[in-house]
Backbone as a ProteinNet text record, in pm:
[ID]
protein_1_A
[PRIMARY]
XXXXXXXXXXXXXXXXXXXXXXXXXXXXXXXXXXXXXXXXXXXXXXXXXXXXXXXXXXXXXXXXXXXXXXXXXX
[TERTIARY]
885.5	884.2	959.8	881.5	972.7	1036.5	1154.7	1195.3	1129.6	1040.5	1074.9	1164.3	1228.3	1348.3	1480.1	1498.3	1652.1	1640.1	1491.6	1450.2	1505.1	1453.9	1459.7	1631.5	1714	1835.8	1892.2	1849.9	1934.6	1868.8	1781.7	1726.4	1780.7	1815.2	1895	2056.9	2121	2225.1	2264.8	2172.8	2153.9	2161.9	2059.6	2055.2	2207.1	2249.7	2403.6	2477.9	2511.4	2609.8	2555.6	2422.1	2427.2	2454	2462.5	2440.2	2607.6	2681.7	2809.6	2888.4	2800.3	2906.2	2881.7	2770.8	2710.5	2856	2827.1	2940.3	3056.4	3155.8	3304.3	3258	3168.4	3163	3165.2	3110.4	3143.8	3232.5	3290.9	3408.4	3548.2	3549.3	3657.8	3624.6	3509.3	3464	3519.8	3525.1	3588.1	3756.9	3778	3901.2	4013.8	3924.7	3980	3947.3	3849.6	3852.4	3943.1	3965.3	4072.9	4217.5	4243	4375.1	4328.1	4223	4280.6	4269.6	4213.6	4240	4369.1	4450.5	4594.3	4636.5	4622.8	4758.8	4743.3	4636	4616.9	4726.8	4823.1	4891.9	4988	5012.2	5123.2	5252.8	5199.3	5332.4	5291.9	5381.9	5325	5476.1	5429.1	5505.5	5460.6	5604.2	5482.4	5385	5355.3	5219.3	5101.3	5113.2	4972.8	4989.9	4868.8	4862.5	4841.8	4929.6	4888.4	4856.4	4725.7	4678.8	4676.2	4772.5	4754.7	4893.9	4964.4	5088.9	5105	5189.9	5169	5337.9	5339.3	5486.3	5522	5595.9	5624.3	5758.3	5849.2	6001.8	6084.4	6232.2	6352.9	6281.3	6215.2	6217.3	6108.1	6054.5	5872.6	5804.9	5703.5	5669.6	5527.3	5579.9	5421.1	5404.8	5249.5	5175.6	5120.1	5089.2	4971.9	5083	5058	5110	5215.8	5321	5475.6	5519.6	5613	5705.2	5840.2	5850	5963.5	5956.9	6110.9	6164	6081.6	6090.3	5968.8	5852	5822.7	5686.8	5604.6	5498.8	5405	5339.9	5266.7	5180.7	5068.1	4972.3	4844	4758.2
-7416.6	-7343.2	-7423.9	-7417.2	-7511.3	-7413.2	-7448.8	-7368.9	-7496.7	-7496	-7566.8	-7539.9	-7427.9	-7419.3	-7427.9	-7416.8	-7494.5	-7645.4	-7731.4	-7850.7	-7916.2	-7828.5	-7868.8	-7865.6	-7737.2	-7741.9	-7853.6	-7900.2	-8005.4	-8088.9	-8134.3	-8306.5	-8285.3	-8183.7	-8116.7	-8187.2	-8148.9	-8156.9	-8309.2	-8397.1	-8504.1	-8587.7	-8566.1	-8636.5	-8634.8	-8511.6	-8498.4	-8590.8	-8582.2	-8661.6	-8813	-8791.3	-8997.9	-9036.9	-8893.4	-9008.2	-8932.3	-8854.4	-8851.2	-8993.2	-9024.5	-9175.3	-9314	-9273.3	-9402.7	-9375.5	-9271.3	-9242.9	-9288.3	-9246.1	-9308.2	-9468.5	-9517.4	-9652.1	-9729.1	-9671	-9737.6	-9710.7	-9595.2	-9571.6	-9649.7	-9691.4	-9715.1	-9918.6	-9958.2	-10095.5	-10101.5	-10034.1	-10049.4	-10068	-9976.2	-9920.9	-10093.9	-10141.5	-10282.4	-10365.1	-10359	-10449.8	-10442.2	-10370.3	-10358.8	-10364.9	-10375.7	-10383.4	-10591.9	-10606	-10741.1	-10819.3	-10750.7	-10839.2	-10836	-10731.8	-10722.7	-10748.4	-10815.1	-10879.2	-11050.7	-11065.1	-11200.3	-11257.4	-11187	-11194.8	-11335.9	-11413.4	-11494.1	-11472	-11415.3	-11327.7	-11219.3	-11119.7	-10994.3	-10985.5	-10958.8	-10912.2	-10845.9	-10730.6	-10607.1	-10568.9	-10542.5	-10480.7	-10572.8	-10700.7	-10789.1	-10913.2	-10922	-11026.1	-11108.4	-11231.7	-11399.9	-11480.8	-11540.9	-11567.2	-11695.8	-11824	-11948.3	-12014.5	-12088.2	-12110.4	-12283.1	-12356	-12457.3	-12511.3	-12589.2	-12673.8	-12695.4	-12639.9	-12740	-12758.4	-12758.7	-12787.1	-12719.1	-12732.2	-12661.1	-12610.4	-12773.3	-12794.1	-12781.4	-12745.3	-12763.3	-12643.9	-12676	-12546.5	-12479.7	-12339.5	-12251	-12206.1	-12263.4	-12170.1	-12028.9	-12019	-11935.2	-11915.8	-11726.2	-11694.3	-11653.1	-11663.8	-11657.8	-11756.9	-11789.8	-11874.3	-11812.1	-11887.1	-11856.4	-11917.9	-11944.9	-12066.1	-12191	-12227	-12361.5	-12356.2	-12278	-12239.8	-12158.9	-12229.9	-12124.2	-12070.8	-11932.5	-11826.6	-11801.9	-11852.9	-11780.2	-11671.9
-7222	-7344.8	-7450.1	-7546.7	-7681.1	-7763.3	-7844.5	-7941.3	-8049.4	-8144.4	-8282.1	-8384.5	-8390.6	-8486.2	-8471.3	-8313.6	-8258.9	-8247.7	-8288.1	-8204.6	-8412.6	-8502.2	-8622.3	-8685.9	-8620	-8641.5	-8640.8	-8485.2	-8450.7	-8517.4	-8533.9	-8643.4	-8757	-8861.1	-8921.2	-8931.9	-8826.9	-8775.7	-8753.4	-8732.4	-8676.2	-8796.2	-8879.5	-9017.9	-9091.1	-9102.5	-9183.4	-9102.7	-8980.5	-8948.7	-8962.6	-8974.2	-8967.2	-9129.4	-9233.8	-9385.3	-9392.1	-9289.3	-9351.3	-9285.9	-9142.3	-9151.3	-9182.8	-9271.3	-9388.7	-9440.6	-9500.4	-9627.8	-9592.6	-9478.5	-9443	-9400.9	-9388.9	-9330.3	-9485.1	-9629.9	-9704.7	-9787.6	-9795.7	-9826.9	-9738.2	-9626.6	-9528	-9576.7	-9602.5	-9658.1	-9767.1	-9855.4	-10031.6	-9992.6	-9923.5	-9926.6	-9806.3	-9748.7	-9726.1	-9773.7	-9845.6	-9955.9	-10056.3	-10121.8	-10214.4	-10143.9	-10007.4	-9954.5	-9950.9	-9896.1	-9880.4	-10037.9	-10122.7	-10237.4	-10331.9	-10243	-10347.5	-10261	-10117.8	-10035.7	-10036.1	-10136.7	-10128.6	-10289.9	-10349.6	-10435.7	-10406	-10456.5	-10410	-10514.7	-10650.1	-10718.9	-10790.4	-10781.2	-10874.7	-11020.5	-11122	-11230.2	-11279.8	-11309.4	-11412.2	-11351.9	-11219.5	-11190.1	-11185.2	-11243.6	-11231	-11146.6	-11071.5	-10973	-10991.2	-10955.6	-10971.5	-10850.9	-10883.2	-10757.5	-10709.6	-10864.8	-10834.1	-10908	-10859.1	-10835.3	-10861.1	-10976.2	-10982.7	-11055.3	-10925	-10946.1	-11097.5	-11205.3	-11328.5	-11366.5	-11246	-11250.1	-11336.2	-11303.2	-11392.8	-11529.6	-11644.6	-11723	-11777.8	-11709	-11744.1	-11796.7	-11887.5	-12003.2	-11877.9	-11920.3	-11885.6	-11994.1	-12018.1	-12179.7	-12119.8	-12039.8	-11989.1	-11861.4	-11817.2	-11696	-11714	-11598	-11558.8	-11498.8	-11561.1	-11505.5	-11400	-11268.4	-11202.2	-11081.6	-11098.2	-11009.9	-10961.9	-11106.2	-11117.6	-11109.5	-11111.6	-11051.9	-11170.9	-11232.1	-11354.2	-11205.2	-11231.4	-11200.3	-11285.1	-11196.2	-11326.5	-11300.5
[MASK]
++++++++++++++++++++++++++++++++++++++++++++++++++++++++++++++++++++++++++

């Protein structure tokens, strides 16, 4: 004996859970993405990330960036 409307519940049932763990699979993807692109910081000031770091001594001018401990940040 078939039921078709307990057979449809469940395909029903079946469908939601497969597009709710689309959904956390790309939500949980964004969400390390954005962790590994702010741990790839090598200096933060003020809240903004610098991602490239270049020797210009005691004395040496940064036009562009932050400067600290010899070091411009761009």
């Amino acid at each position: 004996m078939s039921d078709p409307a307990g057979a449809r519940r469940l395909g029903n049932a079946s469908i939601g859970v497969s597009v709710a763990g689309i959904v956390i699979s790309v939500i949980i993807v964004i969400i390390l993405a954005a962790l590994l692109a702010t741990s790839s910081c090598l200096y933060s000031y003020n809240g903004i990330c610098y991602h490239h770091g270049e020797y210009v001594g005691t004395y040496g001018s940064c036009y562009s960036g932050v400067k600290s401990g010899g070091y411009c940040y761009y």
